[in-house]
Legacy VTK file of the C-alpha trace (Angstrom):
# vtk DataFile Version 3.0
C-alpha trace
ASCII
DATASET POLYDATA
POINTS 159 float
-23.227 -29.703 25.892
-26.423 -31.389 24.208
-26.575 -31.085 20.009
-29.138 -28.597 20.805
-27.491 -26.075 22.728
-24.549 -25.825 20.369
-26.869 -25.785 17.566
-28.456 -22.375 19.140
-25.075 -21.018 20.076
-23.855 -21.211 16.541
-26.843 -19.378 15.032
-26.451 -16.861 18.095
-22.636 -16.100 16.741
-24.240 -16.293 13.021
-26.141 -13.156 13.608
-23.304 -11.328 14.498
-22.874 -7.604 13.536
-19.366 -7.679 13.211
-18.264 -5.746 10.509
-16.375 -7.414 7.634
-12.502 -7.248 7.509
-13.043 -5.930 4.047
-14.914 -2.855 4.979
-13.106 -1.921 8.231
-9.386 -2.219 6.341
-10.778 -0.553 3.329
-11.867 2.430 5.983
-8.473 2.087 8.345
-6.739 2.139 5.023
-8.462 5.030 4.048
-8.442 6.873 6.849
-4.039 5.923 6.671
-3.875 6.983 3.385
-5.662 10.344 4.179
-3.586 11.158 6.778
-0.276 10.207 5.115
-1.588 12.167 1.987
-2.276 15.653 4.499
0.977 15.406 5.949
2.569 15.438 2.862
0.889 17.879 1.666
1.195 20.214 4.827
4.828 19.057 5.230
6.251 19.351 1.545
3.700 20.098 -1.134
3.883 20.374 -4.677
6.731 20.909 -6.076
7.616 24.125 -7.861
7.810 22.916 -11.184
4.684 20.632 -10.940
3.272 21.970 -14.331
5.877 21.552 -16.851
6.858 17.584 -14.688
3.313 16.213 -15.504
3.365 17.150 -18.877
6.877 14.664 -19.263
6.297 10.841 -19.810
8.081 10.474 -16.589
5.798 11.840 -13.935
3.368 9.314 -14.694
5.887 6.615 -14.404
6.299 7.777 -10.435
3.024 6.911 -9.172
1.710 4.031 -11.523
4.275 1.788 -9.341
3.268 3.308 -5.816
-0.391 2.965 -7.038
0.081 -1.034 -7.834
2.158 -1.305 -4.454
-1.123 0.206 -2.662
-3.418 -1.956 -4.551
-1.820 -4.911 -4.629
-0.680 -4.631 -1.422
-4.629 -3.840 0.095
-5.842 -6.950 -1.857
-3.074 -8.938 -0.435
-3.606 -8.273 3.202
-7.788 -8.843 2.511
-6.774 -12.276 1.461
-4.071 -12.844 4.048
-6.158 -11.697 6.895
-8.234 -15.031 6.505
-7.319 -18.382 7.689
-7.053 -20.061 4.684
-6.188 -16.704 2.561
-3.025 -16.909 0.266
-1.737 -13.655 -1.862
-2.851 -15.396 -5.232
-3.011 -13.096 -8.081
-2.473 -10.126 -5.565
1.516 -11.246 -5.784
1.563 -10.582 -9.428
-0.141 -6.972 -9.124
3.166 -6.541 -6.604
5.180 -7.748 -8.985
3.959 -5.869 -11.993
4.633 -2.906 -10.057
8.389 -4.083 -9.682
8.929 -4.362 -13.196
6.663 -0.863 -14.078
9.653 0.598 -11.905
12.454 -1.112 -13.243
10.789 0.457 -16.906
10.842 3.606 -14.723
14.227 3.822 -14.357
15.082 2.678 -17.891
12.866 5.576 -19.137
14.695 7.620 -16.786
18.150 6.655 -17.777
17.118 6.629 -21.624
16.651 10.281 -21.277
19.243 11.355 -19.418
22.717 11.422 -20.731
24.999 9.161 -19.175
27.536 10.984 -17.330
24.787 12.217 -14.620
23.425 8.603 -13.894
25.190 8.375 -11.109
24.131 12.148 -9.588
20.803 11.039 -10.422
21.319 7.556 -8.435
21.584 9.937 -5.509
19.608 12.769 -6.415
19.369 16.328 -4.586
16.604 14.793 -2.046
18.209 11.164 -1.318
18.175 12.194 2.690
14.402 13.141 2.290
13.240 10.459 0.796
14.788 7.964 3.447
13.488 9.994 6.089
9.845 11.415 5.164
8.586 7.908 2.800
8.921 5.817 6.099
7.246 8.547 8.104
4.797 8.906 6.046
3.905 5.679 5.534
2.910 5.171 9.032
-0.119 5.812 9.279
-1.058 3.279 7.024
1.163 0.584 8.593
-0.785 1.801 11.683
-4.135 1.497 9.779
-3.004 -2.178 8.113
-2.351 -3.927 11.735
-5.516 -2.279 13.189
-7.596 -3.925 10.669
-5.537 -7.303 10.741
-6.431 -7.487 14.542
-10.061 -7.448 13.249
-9.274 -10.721 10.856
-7.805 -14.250 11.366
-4.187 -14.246 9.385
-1.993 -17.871 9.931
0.715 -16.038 8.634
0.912 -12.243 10.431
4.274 -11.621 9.858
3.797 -12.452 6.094
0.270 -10.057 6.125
LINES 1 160
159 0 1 2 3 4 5 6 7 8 9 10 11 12 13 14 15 16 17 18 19 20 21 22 23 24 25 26 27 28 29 30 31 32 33 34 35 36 37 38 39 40 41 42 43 44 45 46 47 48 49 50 51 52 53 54 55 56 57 58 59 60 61 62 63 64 65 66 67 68 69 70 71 72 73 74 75 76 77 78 79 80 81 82 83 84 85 86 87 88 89 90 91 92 93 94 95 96 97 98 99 100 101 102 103 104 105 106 107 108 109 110 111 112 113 114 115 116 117 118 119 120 121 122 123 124 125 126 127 128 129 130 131 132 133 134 135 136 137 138 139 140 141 142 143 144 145 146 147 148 149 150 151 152 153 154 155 156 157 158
């Protein structure tokens, strides 16, 4: 192949109208999060006391951990879907939201007397919770690897 050629093949793949692995994850992502969100809501729904929970310190204390786990998560598998792409400040966000729950549960357990810690370990919904948070969280999963085919990670199993 002459210098030339190449030259003109390289600008051919520079005009390229692939759409950046940004955009199509933060769509896929989207379109995950929308459908996990719908089940839920079709499948469970609020719960019955929703008005007196979010007015306790607690409720908040639920999703500010499962929001950093989203967002941290998203940012690391945009930097992990490129070759050279390492989690970088990404891995704190995830680890800011471990200790936000581990001051969950110590808010939890400061309010709460002590002799139903370990009925609350459990809870009333333990079996839910194993069964519906991994179904739910398949469509994003699904959404995740259908934008990582679309990028270039070294390290899939770790995006």
């Amino acid at each position: 192949m002459k210098t030339e050629d190449l030259i003109a093949a390289l600008s051919a793949d520079a005009a390229s109208v692939e759409t950046p692995i940004a955009r199509r994850a933060g769509w896929t992502l989207l379109a995950g999060g929308i459908v996990a969100a719908v089940l839920f809501a079709v499948l469970l729904g609020p719960r019955p006391d929703w008005r007196l929970a979010v007015e306790t310190v607690r409720y908040p204390l639920k999703f500010l951990p499962t929001l950093l786990l989203a967002v941290g998560g998203t940012g690391a598998l945009l930097r992990l879907s490129r070759p050279e792409g390492r989690i970088g400040l990404w891995g704190a966000v995830l680890g800011l939201a471990a200790a936000v729950l581990v001051v969950a549960v110590g808010v939890e357990l400061a309010v709460r007397p002590s002799e139903l810690w370990m009925r609350l370990a459990m809870g009333r919904n333990a079996l839910h919770c194993l069964t519906l948070i991994p179904f739910y969280s398949i469509a994003p999963l699904a959404a995740a690897v259908l934008a990582l085919r679309h990028g270039a990670p070294t390290r899939p199993r770790l995006a």
